[in-house]
C-alpha positions in Angstrom: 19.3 0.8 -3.2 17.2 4.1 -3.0 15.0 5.5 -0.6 13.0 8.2 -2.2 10.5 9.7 -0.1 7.3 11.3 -1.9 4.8 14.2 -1.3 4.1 12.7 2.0 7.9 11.8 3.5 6.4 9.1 5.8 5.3 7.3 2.5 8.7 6.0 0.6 9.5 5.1 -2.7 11.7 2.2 -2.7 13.8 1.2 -5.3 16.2 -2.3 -4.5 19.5 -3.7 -6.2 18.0 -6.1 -8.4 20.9 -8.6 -9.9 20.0 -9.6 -13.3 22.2 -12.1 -15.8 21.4 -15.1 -18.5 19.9 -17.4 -15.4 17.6 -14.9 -14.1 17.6 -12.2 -11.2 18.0 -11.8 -7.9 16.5 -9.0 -4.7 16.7 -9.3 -1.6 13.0 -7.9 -0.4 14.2 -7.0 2.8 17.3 -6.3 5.4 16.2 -4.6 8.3 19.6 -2.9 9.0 19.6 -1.1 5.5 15.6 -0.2 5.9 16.5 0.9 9.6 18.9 3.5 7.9 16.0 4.7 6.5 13.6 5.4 9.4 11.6 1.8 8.4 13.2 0.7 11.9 10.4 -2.4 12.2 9.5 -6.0 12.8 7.7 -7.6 10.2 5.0 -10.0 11.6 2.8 -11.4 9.0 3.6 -11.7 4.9 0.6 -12.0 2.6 0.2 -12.1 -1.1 -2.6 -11.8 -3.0 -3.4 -12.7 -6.9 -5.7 -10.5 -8.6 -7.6 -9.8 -12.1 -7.4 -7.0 -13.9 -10.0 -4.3 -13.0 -9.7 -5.5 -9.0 -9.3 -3.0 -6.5 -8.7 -3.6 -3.2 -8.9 -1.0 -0.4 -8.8 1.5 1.2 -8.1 -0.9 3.9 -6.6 0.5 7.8 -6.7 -1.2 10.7 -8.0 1.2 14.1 -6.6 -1.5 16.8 -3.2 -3.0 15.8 -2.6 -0.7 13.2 -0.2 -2.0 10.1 3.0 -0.9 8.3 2.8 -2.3 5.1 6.1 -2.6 2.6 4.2 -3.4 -0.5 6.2 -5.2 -3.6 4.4 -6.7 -7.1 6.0 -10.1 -7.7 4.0 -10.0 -11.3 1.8 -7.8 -13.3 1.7 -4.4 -12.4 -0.7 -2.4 -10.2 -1.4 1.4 -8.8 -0.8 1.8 -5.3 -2.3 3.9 -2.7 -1.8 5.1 0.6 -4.0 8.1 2.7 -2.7 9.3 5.3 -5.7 8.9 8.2 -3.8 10.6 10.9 -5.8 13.6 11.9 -3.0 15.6 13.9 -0.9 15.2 10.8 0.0 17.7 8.1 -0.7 15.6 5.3 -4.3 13.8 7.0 -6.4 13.4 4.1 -3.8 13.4 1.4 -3.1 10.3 -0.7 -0.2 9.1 -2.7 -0.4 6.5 -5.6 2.4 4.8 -7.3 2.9 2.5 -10.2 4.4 -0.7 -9.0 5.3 -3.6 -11.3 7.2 -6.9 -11.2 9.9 -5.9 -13.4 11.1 -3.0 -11.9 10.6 -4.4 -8.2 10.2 -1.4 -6.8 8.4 -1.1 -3.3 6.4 1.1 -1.6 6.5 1.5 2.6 3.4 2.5 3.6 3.4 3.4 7.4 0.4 2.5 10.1 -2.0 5.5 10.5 -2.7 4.8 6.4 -5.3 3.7 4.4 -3.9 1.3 1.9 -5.3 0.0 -1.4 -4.6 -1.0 -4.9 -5.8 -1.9 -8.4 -4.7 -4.1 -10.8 -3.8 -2.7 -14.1 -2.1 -6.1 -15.6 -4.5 -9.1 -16.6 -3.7 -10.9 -13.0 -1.3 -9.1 -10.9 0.8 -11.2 -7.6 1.3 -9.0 -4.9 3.4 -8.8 -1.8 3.2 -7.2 1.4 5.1 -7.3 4.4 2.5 -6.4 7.6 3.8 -4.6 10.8 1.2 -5.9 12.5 -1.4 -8.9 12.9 -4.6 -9.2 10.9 -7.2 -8.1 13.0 -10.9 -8.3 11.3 -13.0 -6.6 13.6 -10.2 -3.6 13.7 -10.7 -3.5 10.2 -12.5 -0.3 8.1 -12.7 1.1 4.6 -12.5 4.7 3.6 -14.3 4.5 0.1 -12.2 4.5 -2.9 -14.0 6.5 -5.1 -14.3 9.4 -2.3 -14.7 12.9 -3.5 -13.4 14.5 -0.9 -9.7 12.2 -1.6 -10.5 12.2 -5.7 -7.9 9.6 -5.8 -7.1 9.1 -9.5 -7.3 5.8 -10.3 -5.7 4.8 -13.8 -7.8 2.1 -14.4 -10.9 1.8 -17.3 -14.3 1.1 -16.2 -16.0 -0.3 -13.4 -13.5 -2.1 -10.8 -14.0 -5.2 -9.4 -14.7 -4.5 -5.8 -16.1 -6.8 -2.5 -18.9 -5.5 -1.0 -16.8 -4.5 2.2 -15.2 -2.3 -0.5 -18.6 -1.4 -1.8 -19.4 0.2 1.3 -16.6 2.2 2.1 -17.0 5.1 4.2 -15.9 8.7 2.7 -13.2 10.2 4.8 -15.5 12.4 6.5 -17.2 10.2 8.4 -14.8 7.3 8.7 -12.8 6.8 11.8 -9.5 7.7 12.2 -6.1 7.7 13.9 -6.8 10.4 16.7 -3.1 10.8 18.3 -0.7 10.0 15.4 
């Protein structure tokens, strides 16, 4: 198993022993003494998983109250994934990191809370996984706008996305709100 951490350290780049013969493969997804060896020392409190078509994007999604840690894993298809760092004491506020993540390779992505998280689909449908650090909380929820200039996040994908109108009206990072003493 590696730990790998990228151009923002807080964001890591997981890659897990996947066990692969004639009947299929095994991971395990998650051991919280080998994360906790890794500074992802956390309870997980709520797992969601979403399907998606090609061409959706989802995000930049952060939660002010009850902000969440997300460990983010593609169970099928593959997807570009994003994280922006929203903490405005921190070295890195405003910077973003974007990995490809696909079922095959099952590698995972630990996106801590004071980030902005959000993904699109690059597969025709795309299963995605993500262990939450924290409860769902809808009226803590905002959107930074994906297609921000001030981020110029660069999104492999052609066209258009498919986006909800929450995502629609994103707000740039400049006038969004943000983690204050993080």
């Amino acid at each position: 198993m590696q730990f790998t951490p990228t151009n923002i350290p807080d964001i890591l780049l997981i890659q897990p022993n996947v066990y692969g013969d004639d009947r299929g493969r095994f991971q395990e997804i998650w051991n919280k003494d080998r994360y906790s060896e890794h500074g992802i020392d956390t309870d997980f409190v709520q797992d969601n998983v979403s399907r998606s078509v090609q061409g959706t994007l989802r995000g930049l999604h952060y939660q002010l109250e009850q902000p969440q840690g997300k460990l983010v894993q593609v169970l099928s298809g593959e997807i570009f994934d994003v994280g922006v760092d929203l903490r405005r004491s921190s070295p890195t506020f405003g910077q973003w990191v974007g990995m490809h993540l696909d079922g095959e390779s099952a590698r995972q992505l630990w996106i801590p809370a004071g980030f902005a998280h959000g993904f699109q689909v690059l597969s025709e449908t795309a299963d995605v996984l993500y262990k939450c650090t924290n409860f769902y909380l809808p009226s803590a929820e905002r959107t930074v706008s994906w297609n921000d200039p001030d981020l110029n996040i660069n999104w492999p994908g052609e066209g258009d996305p498919i986006l909800t109108e929450k995502d629609r009206k994103g707000l740039t990072l400049s006038h969004a709100e943000v983690f204050e003493n993080d």
